[in-house]
N, C-alpha and C positions, 0 to 999 in steps of 0.2 A: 632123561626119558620124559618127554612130552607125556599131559593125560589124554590127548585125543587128535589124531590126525585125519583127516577130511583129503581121502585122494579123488582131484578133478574141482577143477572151479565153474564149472557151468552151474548153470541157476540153481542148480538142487544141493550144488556143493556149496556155492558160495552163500545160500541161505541159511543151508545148517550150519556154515561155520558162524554166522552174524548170528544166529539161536542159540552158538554155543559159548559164543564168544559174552553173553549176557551172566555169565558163572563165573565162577573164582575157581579159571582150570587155564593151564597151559594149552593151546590149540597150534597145533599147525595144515597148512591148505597146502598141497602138494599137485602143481599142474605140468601136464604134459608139454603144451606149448610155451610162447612166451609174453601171451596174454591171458589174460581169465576171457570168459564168453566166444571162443575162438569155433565152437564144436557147432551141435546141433542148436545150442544157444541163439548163435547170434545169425541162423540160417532156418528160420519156421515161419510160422504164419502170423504170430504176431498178436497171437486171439487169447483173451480171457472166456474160455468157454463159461456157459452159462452151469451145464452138468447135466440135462438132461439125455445127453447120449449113452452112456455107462450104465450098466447093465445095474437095479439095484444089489444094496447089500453088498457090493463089492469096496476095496479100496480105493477102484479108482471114484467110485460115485461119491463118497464119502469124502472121499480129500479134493475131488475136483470142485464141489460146492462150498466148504469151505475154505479152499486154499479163493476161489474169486474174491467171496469176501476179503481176506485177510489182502490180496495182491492190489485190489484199488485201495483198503486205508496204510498197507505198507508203501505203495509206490505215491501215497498224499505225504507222510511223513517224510518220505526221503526223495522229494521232489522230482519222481523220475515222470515222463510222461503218459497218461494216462487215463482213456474215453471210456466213459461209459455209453454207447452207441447201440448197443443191443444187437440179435442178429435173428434172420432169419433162416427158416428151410423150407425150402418149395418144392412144389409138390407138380408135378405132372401128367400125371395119369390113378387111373385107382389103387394101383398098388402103391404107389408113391401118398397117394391119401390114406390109405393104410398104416402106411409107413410114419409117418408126421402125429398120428391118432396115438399108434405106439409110444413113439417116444415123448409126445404130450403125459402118457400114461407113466412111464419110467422118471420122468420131469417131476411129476408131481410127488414120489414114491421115493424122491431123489432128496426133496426138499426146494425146488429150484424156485424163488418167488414170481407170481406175476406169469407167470407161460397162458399163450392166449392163442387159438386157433382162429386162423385168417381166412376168408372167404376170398375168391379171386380180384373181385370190384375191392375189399379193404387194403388187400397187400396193393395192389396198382395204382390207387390213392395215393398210397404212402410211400411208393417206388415205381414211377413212370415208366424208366427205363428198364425196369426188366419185359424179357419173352410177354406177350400177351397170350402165350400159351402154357401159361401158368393157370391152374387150379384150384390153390390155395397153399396155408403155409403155414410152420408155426412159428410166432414169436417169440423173443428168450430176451426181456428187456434186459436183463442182467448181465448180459452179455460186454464185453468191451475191447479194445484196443491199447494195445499198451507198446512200449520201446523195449523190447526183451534183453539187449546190449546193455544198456543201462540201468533195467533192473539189478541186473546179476551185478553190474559195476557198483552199483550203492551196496549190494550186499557184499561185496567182498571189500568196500571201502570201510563200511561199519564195523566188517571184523577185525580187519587190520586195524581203527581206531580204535577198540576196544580191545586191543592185544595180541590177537592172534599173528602168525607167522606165516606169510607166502611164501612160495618157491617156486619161483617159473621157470621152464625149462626142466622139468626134473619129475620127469614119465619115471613112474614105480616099474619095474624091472626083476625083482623077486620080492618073496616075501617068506619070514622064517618066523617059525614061532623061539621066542627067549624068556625066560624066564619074568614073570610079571607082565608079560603082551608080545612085540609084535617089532621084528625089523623087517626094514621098509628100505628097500638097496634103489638107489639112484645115480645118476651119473654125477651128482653134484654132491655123494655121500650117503650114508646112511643115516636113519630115522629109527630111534627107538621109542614106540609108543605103547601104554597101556593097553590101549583101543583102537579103534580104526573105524570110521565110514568109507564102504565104497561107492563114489559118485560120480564111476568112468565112463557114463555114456554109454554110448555104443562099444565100447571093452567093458563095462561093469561083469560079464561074463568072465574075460579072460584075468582079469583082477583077481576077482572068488577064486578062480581056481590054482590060482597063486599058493595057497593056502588051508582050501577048502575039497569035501568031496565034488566034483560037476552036481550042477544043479538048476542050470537052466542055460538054452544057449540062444546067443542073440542073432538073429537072420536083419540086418542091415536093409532099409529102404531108403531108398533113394525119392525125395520130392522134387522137383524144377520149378522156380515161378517166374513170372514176369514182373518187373515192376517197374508202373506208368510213373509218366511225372504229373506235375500238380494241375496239369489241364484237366487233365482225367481223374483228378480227385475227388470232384463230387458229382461223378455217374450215379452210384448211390449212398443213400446214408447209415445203412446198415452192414453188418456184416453177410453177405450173402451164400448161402449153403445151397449144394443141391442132396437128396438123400443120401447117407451114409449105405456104405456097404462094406465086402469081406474087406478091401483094400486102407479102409480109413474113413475117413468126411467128405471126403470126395475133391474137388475141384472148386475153389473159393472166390470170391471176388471181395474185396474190401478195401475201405479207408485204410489210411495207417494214420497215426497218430500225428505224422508231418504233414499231411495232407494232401500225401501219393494215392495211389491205390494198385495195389497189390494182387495178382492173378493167379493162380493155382491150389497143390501142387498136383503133380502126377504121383505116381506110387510102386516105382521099378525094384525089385529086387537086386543088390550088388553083395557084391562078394567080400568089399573092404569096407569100416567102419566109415575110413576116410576117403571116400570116392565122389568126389563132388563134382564130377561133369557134367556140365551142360550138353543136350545132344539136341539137334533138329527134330528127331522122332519124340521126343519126348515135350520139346516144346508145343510141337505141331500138336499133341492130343489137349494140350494142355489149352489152348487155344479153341481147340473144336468144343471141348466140352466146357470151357465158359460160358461163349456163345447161345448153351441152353439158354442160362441164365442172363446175359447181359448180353443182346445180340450189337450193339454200338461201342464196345471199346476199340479205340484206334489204337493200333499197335506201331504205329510210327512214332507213339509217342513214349515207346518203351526205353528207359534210358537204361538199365540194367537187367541180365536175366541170371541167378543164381540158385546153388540148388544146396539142400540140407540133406542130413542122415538120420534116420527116425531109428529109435533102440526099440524094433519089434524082436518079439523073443515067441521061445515054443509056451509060454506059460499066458493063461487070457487075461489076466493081472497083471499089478504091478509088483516086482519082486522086491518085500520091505522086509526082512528079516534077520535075525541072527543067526551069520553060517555055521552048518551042521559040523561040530567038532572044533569053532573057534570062537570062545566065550569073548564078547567082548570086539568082534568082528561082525559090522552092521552094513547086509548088501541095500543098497537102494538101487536096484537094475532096472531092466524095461522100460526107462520110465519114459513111454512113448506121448502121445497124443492125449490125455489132457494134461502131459509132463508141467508146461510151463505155468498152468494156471493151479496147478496140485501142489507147486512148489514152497510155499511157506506151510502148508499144512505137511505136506515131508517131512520138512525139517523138524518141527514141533515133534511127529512121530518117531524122527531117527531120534532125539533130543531124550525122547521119555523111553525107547528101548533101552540108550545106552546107562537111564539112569536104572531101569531094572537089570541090568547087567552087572550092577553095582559102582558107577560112578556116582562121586558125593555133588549134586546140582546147589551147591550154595551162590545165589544171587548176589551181585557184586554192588555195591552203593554207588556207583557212578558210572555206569552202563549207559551210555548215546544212542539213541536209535534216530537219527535224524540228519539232514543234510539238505543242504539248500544251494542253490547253481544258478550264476550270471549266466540269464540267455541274452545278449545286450539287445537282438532284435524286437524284444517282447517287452524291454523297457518306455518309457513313458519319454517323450523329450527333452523334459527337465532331471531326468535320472540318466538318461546316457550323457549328457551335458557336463552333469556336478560326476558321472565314473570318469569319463575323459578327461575332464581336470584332474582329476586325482591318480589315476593312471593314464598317458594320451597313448599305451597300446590298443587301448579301445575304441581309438579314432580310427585304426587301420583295418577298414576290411581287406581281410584273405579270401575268402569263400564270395564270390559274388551270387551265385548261383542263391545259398541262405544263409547271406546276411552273418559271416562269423567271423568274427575280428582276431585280432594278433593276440590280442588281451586274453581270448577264453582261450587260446590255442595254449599260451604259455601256462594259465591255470592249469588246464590240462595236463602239461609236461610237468609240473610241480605236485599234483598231486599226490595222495596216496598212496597209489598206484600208478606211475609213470606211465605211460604207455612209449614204446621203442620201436613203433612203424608210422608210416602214415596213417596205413586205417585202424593203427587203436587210435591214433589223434580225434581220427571223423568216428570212432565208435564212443569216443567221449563230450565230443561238442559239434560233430555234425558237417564240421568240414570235409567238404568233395561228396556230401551227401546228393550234391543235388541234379540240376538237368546236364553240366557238362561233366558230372562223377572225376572230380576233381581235375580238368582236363585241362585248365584254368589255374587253381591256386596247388595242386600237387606239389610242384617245384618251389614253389614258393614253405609251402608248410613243411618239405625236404630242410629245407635254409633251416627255420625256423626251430627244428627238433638241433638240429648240427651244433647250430650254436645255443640251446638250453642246454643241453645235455653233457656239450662239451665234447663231442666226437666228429670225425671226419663223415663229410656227407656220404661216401662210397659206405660207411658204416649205417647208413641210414636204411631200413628196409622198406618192403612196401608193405607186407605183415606177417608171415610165419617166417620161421628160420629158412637162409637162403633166397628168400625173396630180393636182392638185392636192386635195386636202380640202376645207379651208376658203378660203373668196371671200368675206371678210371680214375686216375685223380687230377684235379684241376690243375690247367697252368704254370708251371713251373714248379711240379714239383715230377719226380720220377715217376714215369711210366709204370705199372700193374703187369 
């Protein structure tokens, strides 16, 4: 019997397993897919909110401003990418200057540092390209940009080096109480744990009630965004909002941290967790109401359009508790929109429930919380020089599009976390990231995983289960 199982490896799971994994405790991570970051993770906006949207004295206002903190010095230590760029919200018309006053007021009440309200001549200084039918706006320098795939990656890397236990592929399926905690039924076997966090996303609902009396249910939003290539990266340099409403934050425009920029999302209601369609009507809203804000984005130069699942629920919180009649069963549900920037403050929280639940938190002597990554592009000339002599996989670019060599591709497949598609390969070092979405070195980083891994390329996917490439097999061997 494991002391504590973590079901779902999206950023809220894979943080509290790396928070828990910091103890002298058995941990196992239990994921649906056959990656970590595959969900709502590695399909959002990308934004380190500042906090002043959250209404005060709530959980989310609390853990969104300190989880910003904690997510730029946790993603410095474990080298994931990460802009402090600040953002702004503009404002329109009176009610919209209303609206911007508000949440200046909430900002402040929030703890948020630095919030500055923007006159129309200051925001247009400082952003040419927006609407000149701008008003004014407020500032949130604390704001920032971050690689959400790779955050969640260092933190399920950290835990798996610090001990804990993954299992991909092995969606929880029931759940029974046994004596001293909790079996955890999977297609790859059961799990006996003391305890248990649930961290399923968009199922964290149907998880709890595994187990539990109902206690809250999750209604599924659907976002869609565009996203430009690096021509269009520096339209503006902020993150750009227009006012918040019932639906979310509304329709965004931003840098990303590679130095795309990013447009959306819309906010559809669907009926499955996992419904990720792109549609025409939803891109086209998505589009008009940028536009407020950025009336100059070229959409020709849109190389990808994708869409995510946000875990909206009937509850106006984030659901952080211990479920009703299971001691030692810790839901972390809803955790919507400021989910990814809350996320190390989560964990911290699930971390100090399950020690009043009675788990013994004794801190381990030799706990890592750190991790550092060959980006070889970002090297100096005489540093990719003296890696190429010492490995010459570093001389072969794969990715022409950005610059990613054979050398990080194979890191990649060696690490901690293998990845066993193409796009965990580009959700680990960026390949097919870029303007021709791997349309170029695909086939090539195909080869690549075949022969690390030691499997037939037809076994090679392109990322979830069934996503297969090739339905065939090569030349001279028998037909499929």
């Amino acid at each position: 019997m494991v002391d504590v199982t973590v079901i779902g490896c999206g950023v809220i799971g894979a943080a509290t397993a790396a928070m828990l994994a910091k103890y002298d405790l058995s941990v196992m991570v239990l994921e649906a897919q056959n990656d970590v970051a595959t969900g709502t993770t590695k399909a959002n906006s990308a934004i380190i909110h500042a906090g002043y949207d959250p209404e005060p004295e709530t959980q989310m206002a609390r853990l969104n401003v300190e989880g910003n903190r904690l997510c730029k010095e946790w993603a410095k230590q474990l080298d994931v990418p990460c802009k402090e760029i600040g953002s702004l919200v503009l404002a329109f018309d009176e009610a919209d200057l209303a609206m911007i006053n508000e949440l200046y007021r909430r900002g402040v009440a929030n703890g948020v540092p630095e919030l500055k309200l923007l006159s129309a001549e200051e925001l247009l200084a400082m952003e040419p390209n927006l609407s000149h039918e701008v008003k004014g706006a407020l500032l949130a320098p604390s704001a920032a940009v971050i690689s959400p795939w790779d955050f969640c990656l260092a933190l399920a890397e950290t835990a798996v080096k610090n001990g804990a236990q993954l299992k991909r592929s092995a969606p929880v399926t029931a759940i029974e109480k046994i004596e001293g905690g909790y079996r955890l039924h999977t297609p790859q076997g059961a799990v006996e744990s003391r305890m248990v966090v649930n961290a399923a996303g968009v199922f964290a609902d149907k998880v709890h009630d595994m187990i539990a009396p109902h206690a809250f249910t999750t209604h599924p939003s659907r976002g869609e965004y565009y996203l430009m290539d690096k021509s269009q990266g520096a339209l503006v340099d902020h993150v750009v909002f227009q006012c918040p409403n019932k639906d979310g934050k509304g329709v965004l425009v931003s840098p990303t941290v590679h130095g795309n920029l990013i447009v959306g999302p819309n906010a559809e209601p669907v009926a499955k967790g996992d419904d990720v369609a792109v549609t025409a009507d939803g891109l086209a809203f998505v589009r008009r109401q940028a536009a407020k804000s950025v009336p100059e984005i070229n959409y020709r130069d849109s190389i990808r359009n994708f869409a995510g699942v946000r875990a909206v629920t009937d509850q106006p919180d984030f659901v952080i508790a211990e479920a009703e009649g299971a001691p030692g069963f810790i839901d972390l549900g809803g955790i919507k929109s400021p989910g990814l920037s809350s996320a190390p403050a989560i964990a911290l929280q699930a971390v100090e429930l399950l020690g009043k639940a009675g788990l013994t938190l004794k801190e381990k002597e030799n706990y890592v919380f750190e991790r550092r990554e060959t980006r070889f592009k970002e090297l100096s000339s005489d540093e990719k020089a003296k890696l190429v002599e010492k490995s010459p996989a570093y001389g072969r670019v794969i990715c022409r599009c950005e610059t990613i060599t054979e050398g990080e591709i194979i890191a990649a497949l060696h690490s901690p976390i293998p990845p066993v598609s193409v796009d965990g390969v580009k959700r680990r070092c960026n390949a097919g990231m870029g303007r021709c979405q791997g349309g170029f070195c695909g086939p090539r980083v195909q080869e690549i995983i075949a022969r690390e891994l030691g499997v037939p390329q037809t076994e090679v996917l392109q990322d979830k289960a069934g996503s297969r490439i090739l339905l065939c097999k090569t030349k001279g061997e028998d037909a499929q």
